[in-house]
C-alpha positions in Angstrom: 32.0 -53.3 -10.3 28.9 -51.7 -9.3 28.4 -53.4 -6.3 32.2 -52.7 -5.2 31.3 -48.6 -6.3 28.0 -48.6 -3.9 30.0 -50.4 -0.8 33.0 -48.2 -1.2 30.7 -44.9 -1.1 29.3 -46.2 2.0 32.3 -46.5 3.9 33.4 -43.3 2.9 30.3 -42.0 4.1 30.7 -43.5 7.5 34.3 -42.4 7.4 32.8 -38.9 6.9 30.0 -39.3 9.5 32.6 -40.2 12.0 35.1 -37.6 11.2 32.9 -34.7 12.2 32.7 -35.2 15.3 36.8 -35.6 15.9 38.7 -32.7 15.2 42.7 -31.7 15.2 45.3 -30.0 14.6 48.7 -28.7 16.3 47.4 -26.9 18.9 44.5 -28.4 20.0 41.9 -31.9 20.1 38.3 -31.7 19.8 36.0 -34.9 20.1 32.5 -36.1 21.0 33.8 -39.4 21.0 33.0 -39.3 24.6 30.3 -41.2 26.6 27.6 -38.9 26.6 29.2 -37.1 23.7 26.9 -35.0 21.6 28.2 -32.2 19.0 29.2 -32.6 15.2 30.7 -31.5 12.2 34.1 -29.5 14.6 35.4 -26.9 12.4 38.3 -24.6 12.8 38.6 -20.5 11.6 41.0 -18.3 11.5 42.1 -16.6 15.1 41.6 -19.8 16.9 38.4 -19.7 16.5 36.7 -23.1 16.5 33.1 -24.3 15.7 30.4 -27.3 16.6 26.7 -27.9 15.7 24.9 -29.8 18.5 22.8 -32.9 17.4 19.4 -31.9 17.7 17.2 -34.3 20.2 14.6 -35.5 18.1 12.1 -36.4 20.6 12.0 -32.9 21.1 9.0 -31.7 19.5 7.1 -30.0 22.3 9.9 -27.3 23.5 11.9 -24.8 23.2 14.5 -27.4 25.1 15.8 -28.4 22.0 19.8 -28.2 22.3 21.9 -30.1 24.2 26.0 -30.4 23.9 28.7 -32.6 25.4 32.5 -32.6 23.8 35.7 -32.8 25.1 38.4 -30.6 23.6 42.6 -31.5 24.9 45.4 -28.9 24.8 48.1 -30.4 22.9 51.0 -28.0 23.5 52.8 -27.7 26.1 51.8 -23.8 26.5 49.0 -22.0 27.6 46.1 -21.9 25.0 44.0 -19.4 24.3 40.8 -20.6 22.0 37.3 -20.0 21.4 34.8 -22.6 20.6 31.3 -22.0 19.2 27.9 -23.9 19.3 26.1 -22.9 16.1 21.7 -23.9 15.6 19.4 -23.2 13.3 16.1 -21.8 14.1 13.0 -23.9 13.1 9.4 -23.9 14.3 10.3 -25.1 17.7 13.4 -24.3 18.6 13.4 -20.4 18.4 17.9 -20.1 19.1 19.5 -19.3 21.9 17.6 -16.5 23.4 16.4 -19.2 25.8 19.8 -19.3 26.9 21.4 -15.6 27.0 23.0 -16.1 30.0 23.4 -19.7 29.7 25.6 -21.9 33.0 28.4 -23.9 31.2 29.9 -27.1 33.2 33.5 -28.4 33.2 33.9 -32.2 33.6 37.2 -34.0 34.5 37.4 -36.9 31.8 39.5 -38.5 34.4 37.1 -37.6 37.5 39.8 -35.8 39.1 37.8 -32.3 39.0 34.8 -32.0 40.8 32.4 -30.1 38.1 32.7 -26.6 38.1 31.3 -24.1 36.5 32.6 -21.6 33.3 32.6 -18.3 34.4 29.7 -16.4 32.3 32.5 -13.7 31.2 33.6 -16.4 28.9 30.4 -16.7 27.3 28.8 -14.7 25.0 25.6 -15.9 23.3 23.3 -14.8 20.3 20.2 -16.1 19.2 22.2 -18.5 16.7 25.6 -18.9 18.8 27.2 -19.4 21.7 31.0 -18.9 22.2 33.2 -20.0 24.5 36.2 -18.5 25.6 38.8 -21.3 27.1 42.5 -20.9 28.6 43.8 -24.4 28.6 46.9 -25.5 30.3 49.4 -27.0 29.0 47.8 -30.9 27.8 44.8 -30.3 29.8 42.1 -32.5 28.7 38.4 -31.0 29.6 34.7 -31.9 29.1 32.3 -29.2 28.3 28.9 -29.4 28.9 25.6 -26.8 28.6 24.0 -29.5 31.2 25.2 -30.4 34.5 25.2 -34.1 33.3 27.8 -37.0 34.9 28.4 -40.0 32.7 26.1 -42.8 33.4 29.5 -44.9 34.2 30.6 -42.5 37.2 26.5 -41.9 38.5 26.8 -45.8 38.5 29.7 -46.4 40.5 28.6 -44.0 42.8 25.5 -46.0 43.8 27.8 -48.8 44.1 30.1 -47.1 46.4 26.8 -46.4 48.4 25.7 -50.2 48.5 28.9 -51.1 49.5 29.3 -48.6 52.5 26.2 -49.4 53.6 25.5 -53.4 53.1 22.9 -53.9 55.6 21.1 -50.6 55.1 21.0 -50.3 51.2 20.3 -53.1 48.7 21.2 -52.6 44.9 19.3 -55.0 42.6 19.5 -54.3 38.9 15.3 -54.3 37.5 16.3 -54.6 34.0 17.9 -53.1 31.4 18.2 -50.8 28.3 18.0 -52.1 24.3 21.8 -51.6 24.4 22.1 -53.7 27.5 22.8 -50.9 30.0 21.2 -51.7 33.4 18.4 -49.8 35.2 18.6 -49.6 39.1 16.5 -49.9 42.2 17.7 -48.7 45.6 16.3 -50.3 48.6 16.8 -48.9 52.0 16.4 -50.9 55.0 15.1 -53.5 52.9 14.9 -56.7 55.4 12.1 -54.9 57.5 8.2 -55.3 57.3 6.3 -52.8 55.8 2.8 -52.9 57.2 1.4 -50.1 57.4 4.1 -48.0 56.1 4.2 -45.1 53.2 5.9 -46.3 50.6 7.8 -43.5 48.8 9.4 -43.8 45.2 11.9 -41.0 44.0 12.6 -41.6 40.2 15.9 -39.9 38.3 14.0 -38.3 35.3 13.8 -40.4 31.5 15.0 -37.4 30.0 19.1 -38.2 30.2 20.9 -35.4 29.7 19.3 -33.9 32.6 20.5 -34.0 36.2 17.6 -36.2 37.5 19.5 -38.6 38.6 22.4 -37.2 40.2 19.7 -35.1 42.1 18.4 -38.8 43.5 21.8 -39.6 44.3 21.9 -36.1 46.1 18.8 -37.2 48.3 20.2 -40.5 49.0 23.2 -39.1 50.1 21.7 -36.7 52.3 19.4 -39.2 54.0 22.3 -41.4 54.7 24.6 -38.5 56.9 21.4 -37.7 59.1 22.7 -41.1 60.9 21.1 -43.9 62.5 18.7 -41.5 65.1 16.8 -40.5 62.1 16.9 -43.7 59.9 15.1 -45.5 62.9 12.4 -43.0 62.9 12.0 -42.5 59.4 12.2 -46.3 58.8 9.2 -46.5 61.9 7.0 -44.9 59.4 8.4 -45.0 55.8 9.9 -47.3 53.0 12.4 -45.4 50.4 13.3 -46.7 46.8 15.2 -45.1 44.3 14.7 -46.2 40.7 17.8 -44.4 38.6 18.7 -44.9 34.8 15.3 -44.7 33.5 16.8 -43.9 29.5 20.3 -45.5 30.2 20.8 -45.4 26.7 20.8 -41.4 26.3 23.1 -41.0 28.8 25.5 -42.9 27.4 24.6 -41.6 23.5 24.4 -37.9 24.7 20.2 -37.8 23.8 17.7 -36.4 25.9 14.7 -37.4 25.3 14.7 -41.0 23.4 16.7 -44.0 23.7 18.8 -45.7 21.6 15.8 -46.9 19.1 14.8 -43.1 19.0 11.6 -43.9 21.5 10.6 -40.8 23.8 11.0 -42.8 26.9 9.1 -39.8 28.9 6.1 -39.8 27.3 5.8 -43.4 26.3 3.7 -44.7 29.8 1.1 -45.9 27.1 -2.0 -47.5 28.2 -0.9 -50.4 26.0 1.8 -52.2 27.7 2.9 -54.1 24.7 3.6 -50.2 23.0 6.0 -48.9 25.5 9.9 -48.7 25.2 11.7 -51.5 26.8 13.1 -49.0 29.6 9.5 -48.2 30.5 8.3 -52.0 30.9 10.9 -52.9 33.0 10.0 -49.8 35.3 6.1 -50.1 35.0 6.5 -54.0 36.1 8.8 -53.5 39.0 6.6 -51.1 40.3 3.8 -52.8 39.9 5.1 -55.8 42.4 5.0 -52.6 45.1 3.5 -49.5 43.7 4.3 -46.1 45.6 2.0 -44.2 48.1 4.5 -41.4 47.1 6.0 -40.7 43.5 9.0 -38.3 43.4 10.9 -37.3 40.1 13.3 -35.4 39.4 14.5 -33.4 36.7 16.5 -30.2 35.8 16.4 -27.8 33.2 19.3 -25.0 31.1 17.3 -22.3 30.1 18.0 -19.2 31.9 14.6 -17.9 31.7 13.1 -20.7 33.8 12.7 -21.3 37.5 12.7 -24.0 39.6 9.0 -25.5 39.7 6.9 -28.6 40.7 4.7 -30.4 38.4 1.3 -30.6 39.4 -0.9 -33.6 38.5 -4.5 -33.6 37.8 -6.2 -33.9 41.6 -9.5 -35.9 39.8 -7.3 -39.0 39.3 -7.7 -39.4 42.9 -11.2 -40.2 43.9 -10.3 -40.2 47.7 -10.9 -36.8 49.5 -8.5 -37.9 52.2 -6.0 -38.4 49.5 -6.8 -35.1 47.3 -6.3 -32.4 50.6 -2.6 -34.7 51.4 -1.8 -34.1 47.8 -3.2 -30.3 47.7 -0.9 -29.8 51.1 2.1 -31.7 49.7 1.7 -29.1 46.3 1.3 -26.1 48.6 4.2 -26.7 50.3 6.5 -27.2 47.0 5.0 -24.2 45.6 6.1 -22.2 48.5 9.8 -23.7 48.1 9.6 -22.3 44.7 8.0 -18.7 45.6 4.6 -19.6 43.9 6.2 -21.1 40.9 4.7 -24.5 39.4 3.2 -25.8 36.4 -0.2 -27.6 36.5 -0.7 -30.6 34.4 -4.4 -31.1 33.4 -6.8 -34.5 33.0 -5.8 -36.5 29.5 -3.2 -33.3 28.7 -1.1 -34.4 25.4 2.4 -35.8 26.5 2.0 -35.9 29.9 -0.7 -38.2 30.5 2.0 -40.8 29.0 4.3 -39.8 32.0 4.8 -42.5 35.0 3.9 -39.8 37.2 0.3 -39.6 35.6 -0.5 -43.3 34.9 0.8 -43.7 38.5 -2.2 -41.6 39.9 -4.2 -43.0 37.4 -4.1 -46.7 38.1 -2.5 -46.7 41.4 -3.6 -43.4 43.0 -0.2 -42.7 43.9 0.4 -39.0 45.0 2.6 -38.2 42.3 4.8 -35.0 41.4 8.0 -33.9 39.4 10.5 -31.5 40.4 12.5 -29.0 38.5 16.1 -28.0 39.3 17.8 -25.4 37.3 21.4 -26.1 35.5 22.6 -23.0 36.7 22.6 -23.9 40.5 25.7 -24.4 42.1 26.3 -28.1 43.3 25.8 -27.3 47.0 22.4 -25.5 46.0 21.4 -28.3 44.0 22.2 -30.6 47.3 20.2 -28.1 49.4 17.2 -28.2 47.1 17.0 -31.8 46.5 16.8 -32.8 50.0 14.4 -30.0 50.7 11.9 -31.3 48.0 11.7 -34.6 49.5 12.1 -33.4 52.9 9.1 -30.9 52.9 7.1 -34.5 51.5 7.9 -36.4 54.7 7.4 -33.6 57.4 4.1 -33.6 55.7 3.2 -37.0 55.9 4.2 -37.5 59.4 2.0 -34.4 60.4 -1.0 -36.1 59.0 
């Protein structure tokens, strides 16, 4: 009898667990049952007035970034609906609310990808250091995602790439390096892969680790852009350079809706341990296929929500390469990114907690890669995102071919 008792509580608490993050009731359906999904315990006040706690990333110990949320709420009338739905966090020693945010960019997804992301017009959001409230008209049975990060689901990134090999079949080659604990697959990019590299910079732009940020759309974005300049400047670049793109770095987040660890709760960012056997799965499979070719150039990208931020580089310690030749292209390739950014950037130091377990650090470290990260910001638009992608890695080629 006791047995029965203690099995029976458990499924109710998993019945519980679950039913947080569902909500309904005549009017309208909210869920995080989504890929990606992340907000729980939906709950519903009087005036239409609905609220959601985010799940709070627990690799993130380090920031203020704490926050992230991904739901999808469905008109179930066949009327216009007017609701609001609020994001509710506690303060702790890290995370200090939603000031970070006051003027925060909210996304719109299609669930059915036939609505190119768009943005929620900041009069429909009002924010406190605790809340954030979204005003929503809904159509009649419109379905919509909501995000506070411009963050495609790993399914639609992926068949994107595919599309991409398959328009291209000669120029691109897809190979799958590996995969996640869940069995997701992580992705290299090839282009022009048949040709011989001697002599040739070998460049490397990554999609970030940290999953609910734009990273790798923002590689997609540069990939994109390299393949409409046409076959005039493929030849040329290909004369000098090799491209790879490695995407899906923390496969697992995306599709779980975390940020900063995987499905086993590892911080894949920080976890480019000196000990091999110590690192995530994720990070082995990336550390030993780019060991088989390690970079000249390292590129990664990643994005940010806080409105108080600006678009940056990340700087990496310049005594982790011993070559002067190699320091003054680095300190020129910095320069230049700092000037995209109007001065911004953020240096990392020698042995610096957390970010001397990045891949952009054990890169310069053990392979003296010239190796940076780039911010983008949430709240660009998806043409200045574009625009700003391409420049990144553009202003690192003009500079290597003027050398």
């Amino acid at each position: 009898m006791e047995e029965r008792t203690l099995i029976t509580l458990y499924l109710e608490m998993i019945v519980n667990m679950e039913s947080v993050r569902e909500f309904r009731d005549r009017k309208v359906f909210l869920t995080s049952k989504i890929e990606g999904g992340n907000a729980n315990n939906f709950k519903k006040y009087p005036g239409d007035i609905y609220s959601f706690m985010p799940q709070r990333d627990s690799g993130e110990n380090y920031s203020s970034q704490a926050y992230y949320f991904k739901f999808q709420i469905e008109n179930l009338l066949n009327d216009l609906t007017h609701i609001t739905v609020t994001a509710i966090a506690e303060y702790d020693d890290t995370w200090k609310g939603w000031q970070y945010s006051i003027h925060p960019t909210l996304w719109i997804f299609s669930p059915n990808n036939q609505k190119f992301p768009e943005r929620i017009h900041s009069d429909r959001v009002r924010t406190t250091p605790q809340s954030m409230s979204i005003n929503l008209i809904l159509q009649p049975f419109e379905k919509i995602i909501i995000t506070n990060m411009l963050t495609p689901p790993y399914s639609q990134l992926l068949e994107e790439i595919e599309l991409l090999a398959s328009h291209y079949p000669t120029l691109l080659k897809l190979t799958q390096i590996g995969q996640s604990p869940m069995g997701n697959p992580l992705y290299s990019i090839k282009v022009n892969p048949n040709a011989t590299h001697t002599n040739q910079v070998k460049i490397l732009v990554g999609g970030s680790p940290q999953s609910n940020e734009f990273g790798d759309l923002a590689v997609i974005f540069i990939l994109q852009e390299f393949l409409n300049k046409g076959t005039d400047y493929w030849d040329e670049f290909n004369s000098r350079f090799t491209l790879e793109c490695i995407l899906f770095q923390n496969s697992d987040g995306m599709v779980l809706g975390t940020n900063m660890v995987n499905s086993k709760g590892e911080n894949t960012f920080f976890s480019y341990f000196a000990d091999f056997h110590l690192m995530p799965e994720e990070n082995k499979v990336v550390w030993e296929h780019i060991q088989k070719e390690p970079p000249d150039i390292y590129l990664e990208m990643h994005s940010f929500f806080q409105d108080n931020k600006t678009l940056r580089p990340y700087i990496y310690p310049m005594e982790l390469l011993p070559e002067k030749d190699r320091q003054k292209t680095y300190q020129k390739i910095a320069k230049s990114l700092i000037n995209l950014c109007n001065g911004m950037k953020e240096s990392i130091h020698k042995n610096q907690p957390y970010f001397q377990d990045t891949l952009c650090y054990r890169l310069m470290e053990r392979y003296h890669t010239l190796s940076f990260q780039f911010k983008l910001h949430s709240g660009m638009s998806i043409s200045e995102s574009k625009k700003t992608a391409w420049e990144v890695f553009h202003n690192i080629v003009r500079l290597i071919k003027a050398i």
